[in-house]
C-alpha positions as CSV (number, residue, x, y, z in Angstrom):
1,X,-3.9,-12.0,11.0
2,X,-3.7,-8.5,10.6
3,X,-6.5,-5.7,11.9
4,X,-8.1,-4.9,8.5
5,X,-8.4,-8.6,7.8
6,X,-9.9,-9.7,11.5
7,X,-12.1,-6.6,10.9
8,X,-13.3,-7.6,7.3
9,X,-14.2,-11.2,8.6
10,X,-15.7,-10.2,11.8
11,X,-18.2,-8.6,9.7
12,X,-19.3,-11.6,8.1
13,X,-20.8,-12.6,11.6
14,X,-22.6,-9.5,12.8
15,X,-24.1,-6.0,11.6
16,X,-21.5,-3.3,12.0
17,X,-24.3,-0.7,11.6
18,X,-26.3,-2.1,14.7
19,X,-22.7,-3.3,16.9
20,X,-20.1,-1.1,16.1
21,X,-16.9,-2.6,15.8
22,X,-14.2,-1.0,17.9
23,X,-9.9,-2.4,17.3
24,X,-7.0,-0.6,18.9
25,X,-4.0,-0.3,16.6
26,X,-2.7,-2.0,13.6
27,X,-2.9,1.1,11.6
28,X,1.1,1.1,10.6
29,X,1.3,2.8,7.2
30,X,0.1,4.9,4.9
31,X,-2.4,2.1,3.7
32,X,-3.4,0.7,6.4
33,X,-4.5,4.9,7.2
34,X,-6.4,4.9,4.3
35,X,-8.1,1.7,4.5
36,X,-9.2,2.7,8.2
37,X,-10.7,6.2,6.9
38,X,-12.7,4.7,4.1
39,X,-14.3,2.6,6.5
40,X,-14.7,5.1,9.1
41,X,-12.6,5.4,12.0
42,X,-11.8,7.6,15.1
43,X,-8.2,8.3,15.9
44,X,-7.2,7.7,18.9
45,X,-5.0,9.9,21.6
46,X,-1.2,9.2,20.1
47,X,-2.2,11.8,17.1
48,X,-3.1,14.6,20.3
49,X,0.5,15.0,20.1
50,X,1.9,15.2,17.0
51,X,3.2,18.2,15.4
52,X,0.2,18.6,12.9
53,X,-1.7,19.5,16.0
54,X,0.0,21.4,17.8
55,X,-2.5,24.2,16.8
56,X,-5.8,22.3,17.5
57,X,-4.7,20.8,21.1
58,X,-4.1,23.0,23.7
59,X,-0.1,23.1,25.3
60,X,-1.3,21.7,28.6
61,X,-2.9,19.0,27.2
62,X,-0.6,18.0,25.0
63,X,1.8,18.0,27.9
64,X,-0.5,16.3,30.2
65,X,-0.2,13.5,27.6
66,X,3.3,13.4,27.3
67,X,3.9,13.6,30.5
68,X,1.9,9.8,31.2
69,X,3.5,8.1,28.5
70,X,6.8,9.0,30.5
71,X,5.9,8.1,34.1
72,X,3.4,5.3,34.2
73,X,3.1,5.7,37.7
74,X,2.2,8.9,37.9
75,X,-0.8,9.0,35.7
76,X,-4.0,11.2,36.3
77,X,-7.2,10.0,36.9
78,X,-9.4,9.7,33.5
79,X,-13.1,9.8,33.3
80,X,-15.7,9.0,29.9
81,X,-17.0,12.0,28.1
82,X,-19.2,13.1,25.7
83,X,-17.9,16.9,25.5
84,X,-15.7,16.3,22.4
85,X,-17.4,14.1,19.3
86,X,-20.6,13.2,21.4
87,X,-19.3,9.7,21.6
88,X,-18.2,8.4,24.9
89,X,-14.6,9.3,25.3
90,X,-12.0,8.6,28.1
91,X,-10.2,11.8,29.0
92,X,-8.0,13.0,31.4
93,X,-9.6,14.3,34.3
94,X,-9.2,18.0,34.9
């Protein structure tokens, strides 16, 4: 079953307005973009290091990023913040 489907039904059983409804990935395409926006949706960190923002995000960041997805075992510690949207956010700790 894919995301937007599991998501579409899941709402058939609770109030996404009182439990917000929170899916990691699935969002392969174009469509599956689009579909994700019109229902509202917060990226997650694998767009922190795409070209389009390489103006927005800071170098170090961007390379702190990179530099996890290539040595799992060397990751820094993260902790949950509020500094960016207001919504709890894991970062990396700095």
């Amino acid at each position: 079953i894919g995301l937007q489907s599991l998501l579409s039904q899941t709402t058939q059983f609770i109030d996404p307005t009182v439990y917000p409804l929170i899916a990691a990935g699935g969002i392969m395409d174009g469509i599956g973009l689009a579909n994700a926006i019109r229902s509202g949706v917060q990226m997650g960190t694998r767009f922190l290091t795409c070209e389009e923002s390489i103006k927005l995000v800071p170098e170090a960041h961007r390379k702190l990023l990179l530099e996890a997805k290539n040595d799992i075992n060397n990751l820094r510690p993260t902790v949950l913040t509020r500094a960016y949207t207001g919504k709890p956010a894991r970062g990396i700790q700095t």
